[in-house]
N, C-alpha and C positions, 0 to 999 in steps of 0.2 A: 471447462471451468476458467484458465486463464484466457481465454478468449471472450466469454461472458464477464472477466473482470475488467478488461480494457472497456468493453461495449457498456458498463454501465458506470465508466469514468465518463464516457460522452456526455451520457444524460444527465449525470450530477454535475458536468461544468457546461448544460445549459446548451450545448454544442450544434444539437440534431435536429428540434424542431426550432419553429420561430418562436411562438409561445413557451413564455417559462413552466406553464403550468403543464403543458404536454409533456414534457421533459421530464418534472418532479414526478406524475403518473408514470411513466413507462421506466423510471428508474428503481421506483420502490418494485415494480412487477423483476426486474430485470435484475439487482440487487439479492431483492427478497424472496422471488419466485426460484429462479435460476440458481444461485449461488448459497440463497440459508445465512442470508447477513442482514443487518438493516440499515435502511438510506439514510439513518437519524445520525450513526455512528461512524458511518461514512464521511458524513458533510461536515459532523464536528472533530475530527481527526483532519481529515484532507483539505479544510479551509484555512486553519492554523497553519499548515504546513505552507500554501500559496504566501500567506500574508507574512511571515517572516521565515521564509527555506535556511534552513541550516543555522538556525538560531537559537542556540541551547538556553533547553529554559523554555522553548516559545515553540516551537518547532518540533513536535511527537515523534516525524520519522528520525530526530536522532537523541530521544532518552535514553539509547541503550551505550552510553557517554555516562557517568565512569563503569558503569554495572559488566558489561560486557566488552565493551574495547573503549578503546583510547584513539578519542575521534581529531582529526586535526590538528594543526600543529603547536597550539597557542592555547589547548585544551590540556594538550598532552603534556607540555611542557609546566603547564599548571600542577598538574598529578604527579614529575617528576620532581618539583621543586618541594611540595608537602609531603612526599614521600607513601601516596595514598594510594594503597593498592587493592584489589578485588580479586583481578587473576593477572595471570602472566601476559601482561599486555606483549611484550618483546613474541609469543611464538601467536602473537592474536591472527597472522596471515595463514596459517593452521587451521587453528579453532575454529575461525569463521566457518569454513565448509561443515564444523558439527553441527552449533551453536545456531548459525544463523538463517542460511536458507531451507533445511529438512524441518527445524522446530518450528517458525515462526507462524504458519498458518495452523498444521495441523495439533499443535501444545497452546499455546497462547491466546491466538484470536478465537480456536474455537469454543471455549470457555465466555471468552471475556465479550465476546459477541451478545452473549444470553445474559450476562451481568446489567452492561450495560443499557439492554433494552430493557430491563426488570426494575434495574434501579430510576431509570429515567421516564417510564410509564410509558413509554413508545410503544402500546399496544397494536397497534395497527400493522407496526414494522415486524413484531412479533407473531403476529396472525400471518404474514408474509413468510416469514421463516419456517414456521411450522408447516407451512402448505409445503416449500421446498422437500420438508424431510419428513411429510408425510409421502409427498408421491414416491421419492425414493426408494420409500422401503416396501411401497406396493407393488413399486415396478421389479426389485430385485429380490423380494423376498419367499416367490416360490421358484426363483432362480437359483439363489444360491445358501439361503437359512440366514437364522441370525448372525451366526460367526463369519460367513462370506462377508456380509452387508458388511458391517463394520471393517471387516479386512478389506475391501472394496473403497466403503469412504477412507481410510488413513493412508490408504495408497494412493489414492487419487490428490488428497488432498499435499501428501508427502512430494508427489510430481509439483502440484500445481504451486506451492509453497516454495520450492527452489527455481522454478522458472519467472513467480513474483518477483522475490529478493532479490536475483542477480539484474531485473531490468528497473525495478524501481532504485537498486542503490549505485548501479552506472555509472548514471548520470547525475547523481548528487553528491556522494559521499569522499569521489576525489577530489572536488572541490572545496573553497573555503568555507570550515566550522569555527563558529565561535560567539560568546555572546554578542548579543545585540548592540551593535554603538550606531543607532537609531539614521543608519544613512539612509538618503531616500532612496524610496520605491525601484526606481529603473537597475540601481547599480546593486542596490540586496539582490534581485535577481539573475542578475547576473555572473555577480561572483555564486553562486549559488549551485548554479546548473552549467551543464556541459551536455556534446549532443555527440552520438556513434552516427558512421558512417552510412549513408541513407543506401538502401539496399530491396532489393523485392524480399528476400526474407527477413533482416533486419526490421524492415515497416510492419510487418505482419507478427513477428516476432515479440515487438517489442508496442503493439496496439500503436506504432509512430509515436512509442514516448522515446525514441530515438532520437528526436526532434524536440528535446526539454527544453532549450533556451525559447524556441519560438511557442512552445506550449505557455511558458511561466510567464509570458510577454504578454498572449493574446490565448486566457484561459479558454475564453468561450470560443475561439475559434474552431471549424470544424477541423477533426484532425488531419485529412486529406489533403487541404490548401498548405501545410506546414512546409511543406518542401517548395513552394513558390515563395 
């Protein structure tokens, strides 16, 4: 599953074939078939995030800024001067290992996954998904019953949900947060992202989002040239 989640980052940034339209095909399969998500809420989550990374307000991967922790220093320092508290930001280096990478796939997304393809008529991304988790439960249901199957998905997804979080927020979340004072393009990206040490497991690891600066530089490049 976090292997199918890298592989169908390619195809939403366009990466794999030459034609776009190749691309948007094998993503919605890849996406929707494979993982039980859809390409619709993908590209509108993960394009906002490209076009302004670490932009509170603008920028999805960091809404959980005041709710959950206290992001950056000029955010935080915001929260300390209003006096506006939620939880105990001081033990948030704690927390995070409850809060953030066990809950976030298998509480959150998998809910709001089915919200948002409902509310948004993305029928087709939803016909994608259900095929996911219909084969699922034909493959594992004279395997192991109803009770397995579900202990089966929240485990799985319980792995694959802490292996996400720790490489998607690497490489962004030590870097600068804070709203937008609309600099251009090249330098938002850069203050943005930061890249771990290139490695045979590291690249394999982390789908080469090891390599975020040159990813958030050159989206659609394939991710294997990152290291040239």
């Amino acid at each position: 599953q976090a292997q199918a989640g890298w592989l169908q980052h390619d195809f939403g940034h366009l990466s794999v074939f030459s034609k776009s339209r190749w691309n948007h095909w094998v993503h919605k399969f890849v996406i929707g078939h494979l993982k039980g998500a859809p390409a619709s809420w993908w590209n509108h989550l993960h394009f906002q995030h490209h076009a302004k990374p670490n932009c509170f307000r603008k920028d999805p991967d960091v809404n959980m800024h005041p709710l959950f922790f206290a992001l950056g220093k000029t955010l935080s320092v915001e929260l300390g001067v209003q006096k506006k508290k939620f939880m105990p930001y001081n033990h948030q280096h704690k927390y995070f290992f409850i809060i953030g990478p066990p809950a976030l796939v298998p509480l959150y997304f998998q809910w709001y996954i089915f919200y948002f393809a409902v509310q948004r008529k993305q029928w087709v991304d939803l016909v994608w998904m259900l095929s996911f988790y219909i084969r699922f439960f034909l493959t594992y249901l004279p395997l192991l019953g109803v009770k397995g199957i579900l202990g089966l998905h929240l485990l799985v997804r319980f792995i694959e949900s802490n292996w996400f979080v720790w490489v998607t927020q690497m490489n962004h979340i030590p870097m600068h947060i804070d709203y937008d004072k609309n600099e251009d393009w090249f330098s938002t990206q850069l203050q943005a992202t930061c890249n771990v040490h290139q490695s045979l497991f590291n690249d394999w690891f982390s789908g080469h989002l090891n390599f975020q600066i040159e990813h958030h530089l050159f989206p659609t490049m394939p991710r294997h040239n990152y290291w040239k």
